[in-house]
N, C-alpha and C positions, 0 to 999 in steps of 0.2 A: 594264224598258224594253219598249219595244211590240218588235212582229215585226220581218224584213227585208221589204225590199220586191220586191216580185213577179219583179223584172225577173229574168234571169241567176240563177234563183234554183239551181239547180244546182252540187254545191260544185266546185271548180276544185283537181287536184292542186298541190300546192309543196312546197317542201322547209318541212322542219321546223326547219331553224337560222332565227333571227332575226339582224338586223343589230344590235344595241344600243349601237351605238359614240354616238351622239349623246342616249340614253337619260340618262346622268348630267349631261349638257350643260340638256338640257332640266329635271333635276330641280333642278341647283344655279340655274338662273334663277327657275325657281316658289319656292325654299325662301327664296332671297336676296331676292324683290320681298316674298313673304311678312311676314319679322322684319322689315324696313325698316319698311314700313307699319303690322303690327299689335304692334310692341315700340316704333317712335320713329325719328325721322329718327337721332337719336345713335346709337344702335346700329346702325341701319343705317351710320352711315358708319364705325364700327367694324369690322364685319361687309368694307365693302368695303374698308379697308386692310390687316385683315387678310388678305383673298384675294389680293388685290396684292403683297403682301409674300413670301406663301406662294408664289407665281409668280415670284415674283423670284428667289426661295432655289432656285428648281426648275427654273429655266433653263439655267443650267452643265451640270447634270446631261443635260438633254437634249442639248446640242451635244456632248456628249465623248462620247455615246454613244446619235448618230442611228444607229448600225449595224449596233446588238447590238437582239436580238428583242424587248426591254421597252421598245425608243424609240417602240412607235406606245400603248402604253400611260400612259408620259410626256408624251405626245402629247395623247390625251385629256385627261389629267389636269389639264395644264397652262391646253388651253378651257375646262375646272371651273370653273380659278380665276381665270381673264379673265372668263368671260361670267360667273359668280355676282359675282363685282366688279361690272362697270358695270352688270348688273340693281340688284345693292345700292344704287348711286351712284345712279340716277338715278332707285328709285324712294325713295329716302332727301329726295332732293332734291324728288318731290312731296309726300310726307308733312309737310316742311318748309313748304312751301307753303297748304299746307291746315291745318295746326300755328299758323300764323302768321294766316290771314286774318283780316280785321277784325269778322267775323261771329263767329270761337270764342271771342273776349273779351267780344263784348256780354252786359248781362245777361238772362237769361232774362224771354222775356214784354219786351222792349223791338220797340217800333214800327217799320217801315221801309217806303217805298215801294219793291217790287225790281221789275226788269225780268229777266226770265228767258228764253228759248228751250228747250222740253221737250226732251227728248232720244228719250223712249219716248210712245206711247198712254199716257193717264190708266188706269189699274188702278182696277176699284173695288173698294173695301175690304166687307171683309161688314159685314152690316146690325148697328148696334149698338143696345140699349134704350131708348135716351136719345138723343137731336137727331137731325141730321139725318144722310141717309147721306154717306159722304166716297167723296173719290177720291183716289187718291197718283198725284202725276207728278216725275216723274225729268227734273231741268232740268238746264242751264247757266246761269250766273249770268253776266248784262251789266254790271249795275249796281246800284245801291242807294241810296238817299236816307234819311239819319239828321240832319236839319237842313237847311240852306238849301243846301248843296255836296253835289251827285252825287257818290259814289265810284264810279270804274270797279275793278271789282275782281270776275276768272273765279273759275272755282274750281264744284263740284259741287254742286245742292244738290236736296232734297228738298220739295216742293210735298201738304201736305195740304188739300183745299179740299172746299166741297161742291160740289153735283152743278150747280147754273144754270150757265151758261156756264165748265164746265170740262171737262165729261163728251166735249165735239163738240173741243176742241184738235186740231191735226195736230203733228208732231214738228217743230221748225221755226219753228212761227211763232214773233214774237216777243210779249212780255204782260206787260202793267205792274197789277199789284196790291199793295194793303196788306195785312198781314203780321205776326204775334208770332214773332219770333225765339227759338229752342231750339238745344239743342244735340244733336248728331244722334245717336240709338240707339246705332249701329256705331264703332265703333275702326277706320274706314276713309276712303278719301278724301274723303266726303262734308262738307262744310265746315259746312252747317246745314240744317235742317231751319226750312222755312217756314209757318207756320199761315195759311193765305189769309183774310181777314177779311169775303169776299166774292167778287162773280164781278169778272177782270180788268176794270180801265177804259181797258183797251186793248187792242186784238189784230190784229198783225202780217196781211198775207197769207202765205200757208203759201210755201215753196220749190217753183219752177217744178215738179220731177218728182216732190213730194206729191201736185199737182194731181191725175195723172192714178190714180194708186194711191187718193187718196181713194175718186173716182169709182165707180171700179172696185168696194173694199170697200163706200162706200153701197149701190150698187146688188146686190150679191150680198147682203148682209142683208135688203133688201128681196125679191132673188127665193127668198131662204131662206124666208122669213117667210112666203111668199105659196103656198110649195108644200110646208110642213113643218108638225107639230104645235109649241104651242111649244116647250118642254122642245127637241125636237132642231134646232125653228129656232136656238134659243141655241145649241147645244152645235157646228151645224157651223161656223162662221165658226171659232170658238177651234179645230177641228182641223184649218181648211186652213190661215187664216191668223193663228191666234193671238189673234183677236179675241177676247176673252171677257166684251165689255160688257153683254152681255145673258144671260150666263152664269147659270141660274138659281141661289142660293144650296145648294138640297139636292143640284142634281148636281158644282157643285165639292167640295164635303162629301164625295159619294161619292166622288169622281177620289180623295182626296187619302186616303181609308180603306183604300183597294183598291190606292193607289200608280200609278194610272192621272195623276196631274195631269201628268205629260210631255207627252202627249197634246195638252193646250188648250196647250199653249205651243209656238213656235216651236222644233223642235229638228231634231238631224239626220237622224230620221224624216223629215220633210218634203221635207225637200233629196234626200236619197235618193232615193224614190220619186218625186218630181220626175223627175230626172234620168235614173233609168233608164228612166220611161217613153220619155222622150225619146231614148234609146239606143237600147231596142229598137223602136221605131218607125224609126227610121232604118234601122238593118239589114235590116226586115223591107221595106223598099221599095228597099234596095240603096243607098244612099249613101255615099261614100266615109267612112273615119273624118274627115278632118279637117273635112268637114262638119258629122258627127258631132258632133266639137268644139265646135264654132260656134256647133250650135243649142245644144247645153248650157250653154253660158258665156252665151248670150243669155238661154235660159230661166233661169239660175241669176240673173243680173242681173235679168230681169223681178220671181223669183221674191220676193229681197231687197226690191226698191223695193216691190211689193204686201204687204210683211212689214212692210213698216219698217225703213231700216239704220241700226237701235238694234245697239247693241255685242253683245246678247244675239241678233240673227240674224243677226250678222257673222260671229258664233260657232259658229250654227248651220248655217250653209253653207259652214264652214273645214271642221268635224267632217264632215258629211255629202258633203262632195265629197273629203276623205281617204278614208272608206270606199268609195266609188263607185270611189275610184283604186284601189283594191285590189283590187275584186271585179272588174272590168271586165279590170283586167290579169290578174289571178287570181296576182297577186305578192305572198303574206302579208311575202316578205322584207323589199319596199320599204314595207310599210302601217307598221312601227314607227315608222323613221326617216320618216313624213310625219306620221304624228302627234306627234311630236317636234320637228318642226321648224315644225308648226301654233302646238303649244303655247308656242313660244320666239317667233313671229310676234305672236303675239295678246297674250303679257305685254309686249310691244317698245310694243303701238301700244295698249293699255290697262293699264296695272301695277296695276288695280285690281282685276282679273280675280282676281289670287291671293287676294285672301280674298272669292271670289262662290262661293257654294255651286253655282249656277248653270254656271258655268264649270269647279269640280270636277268635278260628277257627269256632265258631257259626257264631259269627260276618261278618269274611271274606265271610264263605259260602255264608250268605245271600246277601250278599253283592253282593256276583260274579251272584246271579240269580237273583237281579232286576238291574245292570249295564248290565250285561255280554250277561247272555244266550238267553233274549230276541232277540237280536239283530241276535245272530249267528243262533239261530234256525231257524230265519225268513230268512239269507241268506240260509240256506242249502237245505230249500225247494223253494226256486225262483231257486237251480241249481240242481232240479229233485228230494231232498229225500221226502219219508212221514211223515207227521207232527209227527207221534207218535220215531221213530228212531232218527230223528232230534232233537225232546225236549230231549230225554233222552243225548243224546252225548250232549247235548250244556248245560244243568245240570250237568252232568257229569266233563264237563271240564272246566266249569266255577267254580263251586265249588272248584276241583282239584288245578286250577292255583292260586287261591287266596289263597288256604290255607297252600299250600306247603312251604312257607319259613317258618311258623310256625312249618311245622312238619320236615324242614332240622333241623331247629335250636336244636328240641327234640332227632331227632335220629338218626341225620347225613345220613341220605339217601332220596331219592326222589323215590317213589316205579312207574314203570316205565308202571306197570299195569294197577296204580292204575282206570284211565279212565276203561277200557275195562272191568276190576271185575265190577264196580259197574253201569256199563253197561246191565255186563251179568244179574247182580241178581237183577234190577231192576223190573223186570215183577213179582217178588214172594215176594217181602219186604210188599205191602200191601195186600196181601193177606193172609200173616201172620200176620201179627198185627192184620186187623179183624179177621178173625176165633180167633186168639190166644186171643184178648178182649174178645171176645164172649164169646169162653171157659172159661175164669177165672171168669165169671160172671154168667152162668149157672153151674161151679163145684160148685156152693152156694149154688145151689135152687136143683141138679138132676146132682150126680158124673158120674152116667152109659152115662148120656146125653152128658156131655162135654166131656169124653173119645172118643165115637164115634165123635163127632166134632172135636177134635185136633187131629184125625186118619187125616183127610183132609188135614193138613201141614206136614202130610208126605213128599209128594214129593218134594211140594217145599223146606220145609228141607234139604231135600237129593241135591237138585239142587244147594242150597246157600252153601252147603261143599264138594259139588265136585266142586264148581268153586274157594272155599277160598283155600281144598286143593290143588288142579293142580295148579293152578296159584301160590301158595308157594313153591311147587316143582320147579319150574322154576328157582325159583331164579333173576330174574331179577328188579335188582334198581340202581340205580346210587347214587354212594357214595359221601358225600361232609362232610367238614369241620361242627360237629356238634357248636350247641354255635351261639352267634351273628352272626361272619362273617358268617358263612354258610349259617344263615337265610336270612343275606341282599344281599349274592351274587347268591342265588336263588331268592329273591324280583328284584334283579335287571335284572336280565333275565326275569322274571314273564313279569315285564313293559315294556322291550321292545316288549315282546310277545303279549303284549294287543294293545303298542300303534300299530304294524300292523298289525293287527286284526282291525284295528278302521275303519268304512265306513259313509260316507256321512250320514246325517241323514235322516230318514224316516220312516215310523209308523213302530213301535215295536210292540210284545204281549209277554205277561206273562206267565208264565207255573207256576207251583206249586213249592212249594220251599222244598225240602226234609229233607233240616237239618237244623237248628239250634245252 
């Protein structure tokens, strides 16, 4: 995962105990939305009578002895099996629903006019030998037409189309096109997969406060474009705001060799650096905190609506304002229990989250910087290094190690770089984001002005693809078994690698947390 962000960058003493009382709370709700969805509604409701049950049996036990010292551990125990229950229940009951829609029995390759509302930007898919280039958009489903009677009928679906009039959608609008009905890739909530058979023959206006975030990103690609080579015209919009429609083909290639692709996507890098600018800008003109506040929660809101609030930067400004709470307080105590309480948030108001790789490796990351990096950073400067070299390597590789059976499991490789790229580009990740905010907010008000501004992410541009390119040139990753085993027989290395790595305990400090 990339760097922390500039802000506060100085680690902040705390104590070395963590809070973990809500830690098992948070894992039985991920483990429960998990089997529910990727085993079957049935056993998901299995799954939650048995936890019910289990809670039933385990109640007595707690009233006859709220007063002896193992009642706050019964305590716990007892939220286990409530909150992994109604996770199991309810996300049983969407799997049910998705299990059932009228789309997972048609036959493949059957006809339908649907109307959809995207949910995310069109993604374009890489360039393929044969036809034309496609784009994948991530809908909601209104309706559907298989015969003379509209069926209404929600439910999630997947949009593969080509590029005329699908490439410019905003998230929101609404869009009626014909269609070959499939059935979808994943063993997840996704109900079908739609083949467009053409550009839509209809298209909603987008939602009032799209309007102005459109805007906003048209005209910052154009003041990219106008004061950037291309190669890094493409590459900034996808680092400040995730855009990566112009994304050249060879430099996503490289992100994705070198493990740099966090990067062009919205994550909690973004929010971070965001925010702390916004922090220490305020202190440094003296404002009170709850000002402080204010403009934070406003810029964190800006920052969303110019993202897109697709579920994936819902995600990523949960993670990244969890870390911010932690560094700003300099409370590693309270960072568990918020990312626990993130993570129990975000399965509540999406259950589909538990099987997104997307939404793991936030998780992990964070994870790995308030367990992990604290600790190492703090031994590497008791044996000679400087604070600032030290936080980045122990961010670096604490992110790295936790997140890596997630990404064996996706692409059978463990990228062997990955530490040392995101190492290298760490010193120029937030200096692009602000300038590159900046610019997209003054190409609004004065295009001449933010051109001359985003001249400034020149170099560092250039610095972040010559270290994505060389380091893809190289070639160097180690191959493993993609799929389950792979992930867990990289988890199981990961853990022995932590448990020696483990030292006595002793004050820790926190560093900025880069991703989400």
């Amino acid at each position: 995962m990339s760097g922390p962000a500039p802000a506060d960058r100085q680690l902040v003493e705390v104590p070395s105990v963590l809070d973990i009382r809500l830690l098992p709370v948070a894992l039985s709700c991920w483990a429960a939305a998990l089997v529910a969805i990727g085993f079957g509604w049935r056993i998901g409701l299995i799954l939650a009578g048995v936890l019910t049950a289990a809670a039933i049996a385990l109640s007595p036990m707690l009233f006859r002895d709220r007063k002896q010292p193992g009642a706050v551990l019964l305590l716990v125990l007892l939220a286990v099996l409530l909150t992994g229950a109604g996770f199991a229940a309810a996300a049983a009951w969407q799997e049910y629903r998705a299990e059932t829609h009228p789309l997972r029995h048609m036959a493949g390759g059957t006809y339908v006019t649907a109307v959809v509302v995207p949910s995310e930007d069109p993604k374009q898919l890489p360039e393929q030998a044969f036809g034309p280039r496609q784009w994948m958009v991530r809908a909601g489903l209104l309706e559907y037409r298989h015969g003379p009677v509209p069926v209404r009928a929600g439910g999630s679906v997947i949009v593969l189309a080509p590029g005329p009039g699908w490439s410019a959608l905003v998230p929101g609008q609404q869009v009626t096109f014909r269609a070959r009905v499939q059935r979808p890739w994943r063993h997840d909530l996704t109900v079908a997969v739609l083949r467009a058979q053409g550009p839509p023959t209809a298209v909603g206006p987008p939602p009032w406060w799209q309007v102005p975030a459109t805007a906003v990103r048209t005209r910052f690609v154009a003041a990219a474009q106008r004061a950037l080579p291309e190669r890094a015209a493409g590459l900034l919009p996808g680092l400040v705001d995730g855009d990566t429609a112009r994304l050249p083909d060879d430099v996503r290639e490289n992100f994705t060799k070198t493990d740099l692709s966090h990067l062009v996507a919205v994550s909690g890098t973004n929010v971070t650096i965001v925010l702390a600018s916004v922090l220490v800008s305020v202190r440094r003109v003296s404002l009170g905190p709850r000002v402080g506040a204010l403009l934070a929660a406003l810029a964190l809101t800006g920052f969303v609506i110019l993202a897109r609030p697709s579920p994936t930067v819902l995600r990523a400004a949960v993670m990244g304002a969890v870390t911010l709470t932690a560094v700003v307080t300099g409370r590693r105590r309270q960072a568990l229990p918020a990312l626990c309480t993130a993570v129990v948030g975000l399965l509540a108001f999406s259950p589909g989250l538990a099987l997104d790789a997307g939404f793991a490796l936030s998780v992990l990351a964070t994870a790995g910087l308030i367990l992990l990096a604290p600790g190492w950073s703090q031994w590497l400067v008791a044996h000679g290094w400087p604070h600032r070299p030290a936080e980045a390597v122990s961010v670096a590789l604490a992110a790295f190690l936790l997140s890596s059976p997630v990404i064996a499991a996706l692409t059978g490789h463990v990228g062997l770089l990955a530490v040392l790229a995101n190492v290298l580009v760490e010193p120029v990740v937030a200096p692009i984001t602000v300038l590159g905010t900046l610019g997209a907010l003054l190409s609004c008000l004065w295009l001449p002005g933010a051109v001359l501004l985003l001249r400034l992410t020149g170099p560092p541009l250039w610095w972040l693809l010559e270290v994505s390119g060389r380091g893809a040139a190289l070639g160097i990753s180690l191959s493993v078994p993609s799929g389950v085993w792979g992930g867990a027989a990289t988890a199981a290395v990961v853990a022995v690698l932590v448990a020696l790595s483990a030292r006595p305990p002793g004050d820790h400090r926190t560093p900025a947390d880069p991703d989400g």
